[in-house]
Every structure is written in C-alpha cells, then in structure tokens.
ZAFIRO-502948 format. One record per residue: x, y, z of N, C-alpha, C in turn; residue in one letter. Coordinates in steps of 0.1 Angstrom, whole numbers, plus 5000, padded with zeros to 4 digits. Layout:
BEGIN
XYZXYZXYZA;...
This chain:
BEGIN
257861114349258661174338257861274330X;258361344329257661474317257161444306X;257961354298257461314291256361264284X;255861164303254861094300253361214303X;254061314313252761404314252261494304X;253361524292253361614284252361494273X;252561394272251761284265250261334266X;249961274282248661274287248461364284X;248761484284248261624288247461654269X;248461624263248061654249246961574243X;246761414252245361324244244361304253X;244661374268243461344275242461344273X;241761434265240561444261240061324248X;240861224242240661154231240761034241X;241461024255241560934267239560904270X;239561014278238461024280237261004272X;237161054259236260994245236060884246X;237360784246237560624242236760584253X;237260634264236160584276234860564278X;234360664273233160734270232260594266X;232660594251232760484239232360364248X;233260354252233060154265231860194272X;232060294275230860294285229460294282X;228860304270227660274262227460174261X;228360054261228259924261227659874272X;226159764269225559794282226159604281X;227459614290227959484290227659384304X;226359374300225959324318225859164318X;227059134326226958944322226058864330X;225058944336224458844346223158854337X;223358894329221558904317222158824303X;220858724299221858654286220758724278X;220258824277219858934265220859024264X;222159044272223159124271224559074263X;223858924258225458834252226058914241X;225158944233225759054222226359104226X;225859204235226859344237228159304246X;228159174254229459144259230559094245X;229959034230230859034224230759184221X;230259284217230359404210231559484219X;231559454232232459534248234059444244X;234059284238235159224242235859294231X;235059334218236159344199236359494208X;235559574213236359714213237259744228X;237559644234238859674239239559574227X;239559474224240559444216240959544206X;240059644199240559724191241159834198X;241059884209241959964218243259934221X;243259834224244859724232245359744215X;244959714207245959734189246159854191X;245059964192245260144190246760204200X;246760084212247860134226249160074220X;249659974212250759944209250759804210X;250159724217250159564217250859474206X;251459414206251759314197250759224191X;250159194199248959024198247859074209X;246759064205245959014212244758964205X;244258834210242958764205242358754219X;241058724209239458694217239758544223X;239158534232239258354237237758304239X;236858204233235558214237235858134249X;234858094256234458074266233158014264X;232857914277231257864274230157974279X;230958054283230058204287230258294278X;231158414286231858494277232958504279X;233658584261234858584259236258634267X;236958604266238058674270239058724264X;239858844267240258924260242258874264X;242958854257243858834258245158944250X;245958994257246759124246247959084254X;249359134244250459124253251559184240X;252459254249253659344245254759304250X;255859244241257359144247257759234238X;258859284249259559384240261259274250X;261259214253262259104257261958994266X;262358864261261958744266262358774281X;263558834282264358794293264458934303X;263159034303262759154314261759074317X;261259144329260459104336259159124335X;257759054335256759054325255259074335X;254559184336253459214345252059154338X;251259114341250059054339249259154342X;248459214336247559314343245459214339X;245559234347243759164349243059274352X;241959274344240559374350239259264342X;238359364343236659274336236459374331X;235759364321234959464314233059444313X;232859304322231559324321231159394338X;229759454338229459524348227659444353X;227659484369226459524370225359494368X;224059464368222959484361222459604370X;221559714366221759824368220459864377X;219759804379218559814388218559794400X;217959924409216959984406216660104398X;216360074379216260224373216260294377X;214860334381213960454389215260574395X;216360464400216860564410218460624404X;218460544393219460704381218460774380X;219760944379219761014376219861024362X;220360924359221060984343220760824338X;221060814321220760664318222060634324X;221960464325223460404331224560354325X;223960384309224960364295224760464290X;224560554294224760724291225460784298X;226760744293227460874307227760964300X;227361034310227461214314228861234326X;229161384323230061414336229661554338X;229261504354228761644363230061694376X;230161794378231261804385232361724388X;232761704372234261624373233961524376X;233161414378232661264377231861204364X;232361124363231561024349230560934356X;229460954353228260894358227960784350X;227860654353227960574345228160414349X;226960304346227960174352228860144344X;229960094352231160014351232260154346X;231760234349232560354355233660394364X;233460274371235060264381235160114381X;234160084383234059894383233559814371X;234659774358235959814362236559884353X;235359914341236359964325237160104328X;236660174337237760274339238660264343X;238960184350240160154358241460064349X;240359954343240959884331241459924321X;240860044313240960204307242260254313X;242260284323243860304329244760284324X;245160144326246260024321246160034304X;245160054294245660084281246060194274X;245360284286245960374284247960434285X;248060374301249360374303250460284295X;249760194284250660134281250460214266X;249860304263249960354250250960504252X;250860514265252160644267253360604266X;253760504274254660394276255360374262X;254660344252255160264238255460434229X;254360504234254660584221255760704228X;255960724239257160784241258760664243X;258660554239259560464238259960464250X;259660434260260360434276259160304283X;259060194273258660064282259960014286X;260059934295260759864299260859744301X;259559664305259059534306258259464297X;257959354301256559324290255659324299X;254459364294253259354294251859254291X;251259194294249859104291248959154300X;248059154296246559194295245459044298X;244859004305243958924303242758974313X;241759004302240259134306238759014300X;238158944312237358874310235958954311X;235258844307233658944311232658854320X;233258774327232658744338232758734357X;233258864358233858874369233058914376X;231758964377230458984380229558914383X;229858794377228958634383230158534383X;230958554390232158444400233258414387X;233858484377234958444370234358264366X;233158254360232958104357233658004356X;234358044343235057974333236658064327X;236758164339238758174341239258094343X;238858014358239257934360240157794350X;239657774342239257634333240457704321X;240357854315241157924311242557994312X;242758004331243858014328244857844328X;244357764337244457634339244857564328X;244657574311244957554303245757654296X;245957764300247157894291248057904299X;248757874310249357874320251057914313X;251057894303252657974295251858104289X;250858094281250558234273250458294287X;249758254299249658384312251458384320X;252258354319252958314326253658474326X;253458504341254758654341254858654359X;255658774361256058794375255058824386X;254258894381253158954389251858934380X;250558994390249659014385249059144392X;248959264381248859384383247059424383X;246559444391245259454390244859604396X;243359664390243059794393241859764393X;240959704406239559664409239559684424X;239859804425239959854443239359984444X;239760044458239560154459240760254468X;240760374470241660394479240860514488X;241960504500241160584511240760764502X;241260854497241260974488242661054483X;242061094472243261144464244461204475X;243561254485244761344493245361234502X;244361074504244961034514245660854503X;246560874498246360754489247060624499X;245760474494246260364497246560234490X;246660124494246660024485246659964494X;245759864487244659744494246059604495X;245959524508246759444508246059314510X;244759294508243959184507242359214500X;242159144497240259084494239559014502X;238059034504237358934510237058814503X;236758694507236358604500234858604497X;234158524492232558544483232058394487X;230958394496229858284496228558374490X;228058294481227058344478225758244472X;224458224480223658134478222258204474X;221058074470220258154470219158054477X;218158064486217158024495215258004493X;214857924489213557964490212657884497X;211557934504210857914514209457824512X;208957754511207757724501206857634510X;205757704513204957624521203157594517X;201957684509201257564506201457614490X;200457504482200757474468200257604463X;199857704463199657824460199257954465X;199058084463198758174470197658144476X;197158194494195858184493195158304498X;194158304504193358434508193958454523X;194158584525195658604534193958624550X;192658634546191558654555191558474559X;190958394550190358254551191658134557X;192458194550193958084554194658174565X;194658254569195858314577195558324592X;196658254597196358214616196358094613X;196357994602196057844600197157774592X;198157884586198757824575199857884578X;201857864576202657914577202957984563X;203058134567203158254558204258194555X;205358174543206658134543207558294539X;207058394537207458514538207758554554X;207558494565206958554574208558424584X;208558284579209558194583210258244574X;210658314565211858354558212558404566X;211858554570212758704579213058614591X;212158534596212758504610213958414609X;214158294596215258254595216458324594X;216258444588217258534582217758604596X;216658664599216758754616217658674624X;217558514626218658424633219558424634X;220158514621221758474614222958544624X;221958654630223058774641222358754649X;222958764664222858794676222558944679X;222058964694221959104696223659214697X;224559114695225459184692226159194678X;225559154669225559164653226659054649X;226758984660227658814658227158754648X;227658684637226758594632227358464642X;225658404640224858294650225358114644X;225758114631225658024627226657884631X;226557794635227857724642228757714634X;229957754644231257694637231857814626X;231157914622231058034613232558104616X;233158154626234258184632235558124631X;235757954634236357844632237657884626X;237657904615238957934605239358064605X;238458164611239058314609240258334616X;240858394606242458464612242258604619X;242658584633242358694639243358774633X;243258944633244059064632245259104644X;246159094641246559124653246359274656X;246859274670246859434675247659564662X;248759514661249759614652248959624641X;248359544635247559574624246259614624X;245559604638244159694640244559854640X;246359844650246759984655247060034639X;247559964628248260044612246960094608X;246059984611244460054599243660164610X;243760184624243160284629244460394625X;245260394621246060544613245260594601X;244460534596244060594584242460664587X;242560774579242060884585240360854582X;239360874591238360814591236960904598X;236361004594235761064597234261014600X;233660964607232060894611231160994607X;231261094610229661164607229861184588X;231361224586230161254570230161074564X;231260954569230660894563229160804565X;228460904576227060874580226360974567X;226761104572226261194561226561124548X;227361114543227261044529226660944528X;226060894537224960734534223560794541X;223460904540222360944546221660884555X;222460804564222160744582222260804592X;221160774602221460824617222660764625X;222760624623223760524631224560434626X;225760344626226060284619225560144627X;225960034620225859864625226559814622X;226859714632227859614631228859504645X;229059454639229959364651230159434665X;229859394674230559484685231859474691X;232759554693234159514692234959584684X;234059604670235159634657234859784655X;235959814650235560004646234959974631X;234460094626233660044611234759994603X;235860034599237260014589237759834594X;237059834605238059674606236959594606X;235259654604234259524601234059544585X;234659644580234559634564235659574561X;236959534565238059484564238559334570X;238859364581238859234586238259124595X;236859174591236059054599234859034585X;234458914588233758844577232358904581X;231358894574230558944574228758824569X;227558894570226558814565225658874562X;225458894546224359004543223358964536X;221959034534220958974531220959074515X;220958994502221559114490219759094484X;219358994483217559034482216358954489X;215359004481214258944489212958944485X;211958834481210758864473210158784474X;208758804474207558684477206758774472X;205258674475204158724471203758864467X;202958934467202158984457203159134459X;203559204448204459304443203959354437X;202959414430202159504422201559634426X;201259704420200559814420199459824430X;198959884441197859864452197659744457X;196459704467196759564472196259454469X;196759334474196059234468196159104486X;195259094489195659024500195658884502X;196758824500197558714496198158684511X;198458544513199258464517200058404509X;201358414508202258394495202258244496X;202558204484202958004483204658014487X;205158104485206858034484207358214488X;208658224494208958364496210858314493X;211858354483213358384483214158514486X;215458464490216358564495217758504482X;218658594487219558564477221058604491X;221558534495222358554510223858564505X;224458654509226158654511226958654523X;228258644518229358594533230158614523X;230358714532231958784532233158744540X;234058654533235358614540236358654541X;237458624555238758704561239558584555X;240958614555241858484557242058384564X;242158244559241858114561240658034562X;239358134559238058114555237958024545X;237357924540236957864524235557884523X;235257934509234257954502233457844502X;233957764499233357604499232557524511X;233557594522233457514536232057604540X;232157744536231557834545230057804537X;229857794523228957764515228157614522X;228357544519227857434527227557484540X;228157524549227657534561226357644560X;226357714550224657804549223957704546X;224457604533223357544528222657454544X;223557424552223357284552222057384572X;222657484577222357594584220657604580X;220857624568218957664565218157574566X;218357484561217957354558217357264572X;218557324581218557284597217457354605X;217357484606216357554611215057574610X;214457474598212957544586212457484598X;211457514598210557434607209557314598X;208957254603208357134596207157144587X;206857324591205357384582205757434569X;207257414564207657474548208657354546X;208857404533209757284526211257394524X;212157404521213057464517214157404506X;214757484494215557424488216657554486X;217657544485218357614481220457614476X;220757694468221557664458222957754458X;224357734454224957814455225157944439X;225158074442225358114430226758114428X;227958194432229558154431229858184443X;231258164443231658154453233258234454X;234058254463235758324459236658274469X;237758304469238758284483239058394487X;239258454500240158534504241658544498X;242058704501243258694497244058804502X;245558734506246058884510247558904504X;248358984498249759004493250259094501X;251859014503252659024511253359244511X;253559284515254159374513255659464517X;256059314515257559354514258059274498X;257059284493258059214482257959304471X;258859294458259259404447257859434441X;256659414440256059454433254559554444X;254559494456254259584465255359764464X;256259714469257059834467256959834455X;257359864442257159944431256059984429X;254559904440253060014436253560104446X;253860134460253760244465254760314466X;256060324456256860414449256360464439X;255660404433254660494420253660564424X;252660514440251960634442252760734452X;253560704455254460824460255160914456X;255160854442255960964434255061054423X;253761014428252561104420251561144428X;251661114441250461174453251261224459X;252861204460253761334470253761244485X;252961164484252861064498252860954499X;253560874510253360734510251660644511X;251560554506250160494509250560414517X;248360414529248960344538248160154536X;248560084535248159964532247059954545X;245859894535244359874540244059744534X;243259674541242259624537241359604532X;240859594519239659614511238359504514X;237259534509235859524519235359404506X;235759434493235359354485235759214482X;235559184470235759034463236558944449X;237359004449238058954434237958794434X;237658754428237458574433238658504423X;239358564413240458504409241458514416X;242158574424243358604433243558484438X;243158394445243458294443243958174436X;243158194429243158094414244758174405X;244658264404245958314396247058264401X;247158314420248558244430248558084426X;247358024424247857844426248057804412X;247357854403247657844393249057904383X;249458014385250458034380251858074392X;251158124403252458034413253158194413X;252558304414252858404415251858514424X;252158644432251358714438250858824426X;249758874437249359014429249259114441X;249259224431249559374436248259424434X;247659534443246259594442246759714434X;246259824428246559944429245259984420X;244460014431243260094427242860224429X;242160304418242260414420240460504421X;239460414428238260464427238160474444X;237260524446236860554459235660434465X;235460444472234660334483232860434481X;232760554480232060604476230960654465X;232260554453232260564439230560504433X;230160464441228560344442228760254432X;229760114433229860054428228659964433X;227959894419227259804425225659844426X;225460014425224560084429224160174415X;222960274420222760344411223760484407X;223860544400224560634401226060624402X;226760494399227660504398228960594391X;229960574397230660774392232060684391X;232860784384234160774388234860904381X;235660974396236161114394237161114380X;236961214374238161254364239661274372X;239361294378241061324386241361214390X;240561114394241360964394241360894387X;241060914376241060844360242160874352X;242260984355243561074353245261044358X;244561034371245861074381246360884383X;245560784378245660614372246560614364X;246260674353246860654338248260744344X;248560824350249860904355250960804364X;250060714372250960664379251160544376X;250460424370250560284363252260294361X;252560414347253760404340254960384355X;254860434365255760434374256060314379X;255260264378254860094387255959994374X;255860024364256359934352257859974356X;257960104358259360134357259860114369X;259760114379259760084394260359914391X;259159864390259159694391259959644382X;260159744371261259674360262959704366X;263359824372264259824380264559794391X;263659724398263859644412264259484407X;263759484395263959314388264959304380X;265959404377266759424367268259344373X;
C-alpha cells in the first residue's frame, strides 16, 4: 500500500537510528558480566514497542533473563499473530578479527556491521517497526503480541517454564518469527523447517598435572592427543557420522523435495570464493544445500588444552576439552541424540584417561506445513514486494522454541526471514544489508493483512 511506503520513506532514517541505539547494547547472555546490559537491551525494546503503538507490554523476570512481553488487541474476535524474536546475541570473540567494534556499528556499503545485526535485533526491529506503520497509518487489522526473550543464545532456558504458565496471555493463531535467512533479495525464500540442537561439552583428563612434554612423553597418554583421535572417529572416510545408531530416526527427503531445493539457484565457486576455500566437505551423496538442510550433521565448535600463551612452553597437558554439536533433521530427539554422545565418548576413551562430560542445551527439529493460511500469507507478502514467488528451503539453523511453542500452545509457525546465510551470524563481522532491513519492515505489514483476510 502507499501508504505504508510513503510512511517508511519519511522515518527511515529515525528506523534506522533506533536500531543503531539496540545495537550498542552489548546484550551477550552467555556472559553473566553482561546481566546488566541484558536488563538495559530488555527496558529499550519495551520503550520502543510503547513508541510503535502497543497497548501493554511488561518485563517478565526469569531465573535468567527477562522477557519482554507487548501486545495490540484492536478485537478479541480477529485473528491474533504472536511474533517471537531474541534480543540477546553472541559473545563476540574472536576480537582481533573485527573490523570495527561489535557494539559499534558502523555502515559500510549499505551493511550495518554489528553483533546481533541480523541475529536477531534487526530482524526483530522489523516487526516494531511494521507494527508502528500499521497503527499510525490506521490499517491494522489483527492483533498483534510480541514475546522477545534474551536467552535464545544459550537454549531458550527458562521459555520454556514461561510460556507453559502464560499459555492465555501467549494464546493466538500463529507464531510469526524473523530468525532466518533467505536465498537473495533477487532470489527470495522462506525457510519451511529448523534443525534441531545437541549440544555437549567433553573433557579429556589423564595425569594429575602438566608434565615435561621431554621426561613424560612416549610414557604417558597426551589427553590432547586422545581427544582429536576421539573426535577424528566421529566421520568416516565418507564424512558419515560413525556413531551407532546416529541415523535411526532420520527422516529421509524424498526425491520431489531434493528435486524443489536443487531449483534454487546455487552457485559453488563464489560460495567457495566467499569462504575463501579451495574445496567444500561433506556427506557423500548430498549436494551442499541438502547437507546444510536436510541431513543432520556433527561439528566440533571448540577446542583447548595445555599451554596457549605467548612463545613456547613444552608441556604435556593434564586434561584437553572440546565443546561438540549435532545438528538435527525431522524425527531426530535432542535428548535421544544427546545421550547417545554422552554415552558414545565415554565408550571409546581408552583406559589411559578419565573422561567426564555434560550437556550444554539442547532443541527439536522443526518443520511447517505449507499449505496452510499463514504459510501462504508469508509468500503473498514476499511476492507482492520482491515481484516473485519464494521458493521454500530448508534452513541450516536452530530455533529451539518451535517446538515447545506447537506443544505448548497447539499452534504452527511461519519463518519469514530476511538476512542472508552470508550475513556472519555467529562470527566476526557480522552485517546486515540496509536493503533487507528495509525491504522487512515493507513486507511484514503484507503478512498481517494477508493472514487477516485469509482468516476473516
């Protein structure tokens, strides 16, 4: 509607400011030197959601951190979207390797450099935005709720426990979420599932202290040395993971849906060139789009032992950790698959170390249906702002509530994300383009009005 573009067009730049603003907030939940600023991150979206038109919204504590609850009933009896995002991000290391501070954003050719720049306050930024065009050009249609936690970053802790007891204050038709990515502006998609999240952590421990890597070594088991080889176990020479029984519950792809996601347009060398690799790795069998998508995965996220310092020090380490993930398809359990690492490591050590190791969180897979009203009203909203249909993909990531939301309030969700896969979520240098920050807040209002007339 013109309306709404004539809106944007006039406060974009005061859009963009507010953003700005969030993004100084160094709201990092996995540091408890960062608790302040996760309350300082939770009062300024609540003062934003008042500035956008909201009716109500309060703080909710949590035995962590707070959550942010807002909602706009403009009739009991229209149909009522839940929109979820996070506002905490990241911890942002390795320094060294910004460019720029990571609560200093800057914008360099049309990107905001910045963590939690696409993952997720911009995206989340989106949705308050669109609901402040919405209210102040009088053309809402639905209601609206908002529920924006700050622990989505270390496994939604204590959602769980949260929505499980608000289950009427959350209660609506959908759940509208923007913590994706899509294939590019020219080629737009929407994600029709998540992976699931095993996530543990491992340590290796064999004698009672460092020793002299000359006088003990050839005599003593390096536990840095039984780590990699435990870890090295995990794949086969065809990048299978090894572990028994690991496969068991995966839901194979069918053909028609390897044939829908090989449609989407997929270039190998620059996405080699853009990772600055010679080769890619992975499963054999799978093209890259269907081992980021639909096959489960096992990655090693760190790794650290003995001596780390400045020049050398020659050590035989006492103890060496890893920090391990698994990435799950549909019909996988986080639970099931977690135990089977723990119980996998534990199985292999050999008798010269001790091992102990722990889960950090965990998620479910998830996938929404796409023939139902709120699937169609997201890809009539990006169609009616990208000029093209999107083609439903698979996304590579983890939302760990999507399930908990469907059992608990007994409703689906809709993806409609608007960052790129590129965007370095997770990484240094994280970005998120102005033109899809932009071209978010343009198409959200469509989705309301879409899904309010398909429900009418």
């Amino acid at each position: 509607m013109q309306v709404w573009k004539e809106y944007q067009e006039k406060n974009k730049d005061r859009f963009l400011n507010e953003l700005l603003e969030l993004l100084r907030i160094p709201s990092i939940s996995a540091k408890g030197e960062n608790k302040a600023d996760m309350v300082t991150c939770a009062e300024t979206i609540k003062q934003r959601l008042l500035e956008s038109g909201v009716d109500k919204v309060e703080i909710y504590q949590t035995e962590g951190h707070p959550i942010v609850y807002a909602e706009k009933i403009i009739d009991v009896n229209k149909p009522t979207v839940l929109v979820y995002g996070h506002y905490d991000v990241q911890p942002v290391e390795p320094l060294k390797l910004w460019k720029s501070g990571p609560f200093d954003p800057v914008i360099i050719d049309g990107k905001i450099f910045a963590r939690g720049s696409c993952d997720d306050k911009g995206q989340v930024y989106m949705h308050i935005k669109a609901l402040e065009i919405l209210v102040q050009t009088n053309s809402l249609t639905n209601n609206i709720k908002f529920c924006i936690e700050g622990e989505e970053e270390v496994g939604s802790t204590n959602l769980g426990k949260f929505v499980a007891s608000h289950k009427e204050l959350l209660k609506a038709d959908v759940v509208l979420i923007s913590d994706t990515a899509m294939i590019s502006l020219d080629t737009p998609s929407i994600d029709i599932g998540v992976r699931g999240l095993s996530y543990i952590e491992l340590t290796v421990t064999g004698p009672n202290r460092d020793l002299h890597s000359g006088v003990y070594g050839g005599a003593v088991a390096n536990p840095i040395t039984i780590l990699a080889k435990m870890i090295a176990s995990c794949h086969d020479e065809n990048n299978h993971i090894t572990i028994p029984d690991f496969y068991n519950d995966v839901v194979v792809a069918t053909e028609e849906e390897r044939k829908l996601m090989a449609e989407a347009p997929f270039n190998e060398q620059e996405y080699k060139d853009d990772l600055g690799i010679k080769e890619l790795w992975g499963e054999k069998g799978y093209s890259t789009i269907e081992r980021t998508g639909l096959r489960p995965t096992l990655e090693l996220n760190g790794i650290w032992g003995g001596y780390q310092g400045e020049g050398a020090k020659t050590v035989l380490p006492s103890w060496a950790s890893a920090k391990i993930s698994t990435r799950l398809v549909p019909n996988q359990s986080s639970i099931k698959i977690t135990a089977m690492l723990l119980e996998y490591f534990k199985k292999i050590a050999p008798p010269n170390v001790t091992i102990s190791a722990f889960e950090h969180h965990g998620g479910e897979p998830y996938m929404t249906p796409i023939d139902s009203k709120a699937y169609l009203a997201a890809a009539k909203a990006m169609e009616t702002t990208f000029g093209k249909k999107p083609i439903p993909v698979r996304g590579g990531g983890s939302i760990p509530i999507c399930a908990l939301f469907e059992k608990e309030l007994g409703i689906k969700i809709v993806f409609m994300g608007f960052g790129l896969d590129s965007d370095n979520l997770h990484s240094p240098n994280e970005k998120f383009n102005l033109e899809n920050f932009y071209k978010g807040i343009e198409t959200i209002p469509y989705f309301h009005k879409y899904f309010s007339e398909m429900n009418s």
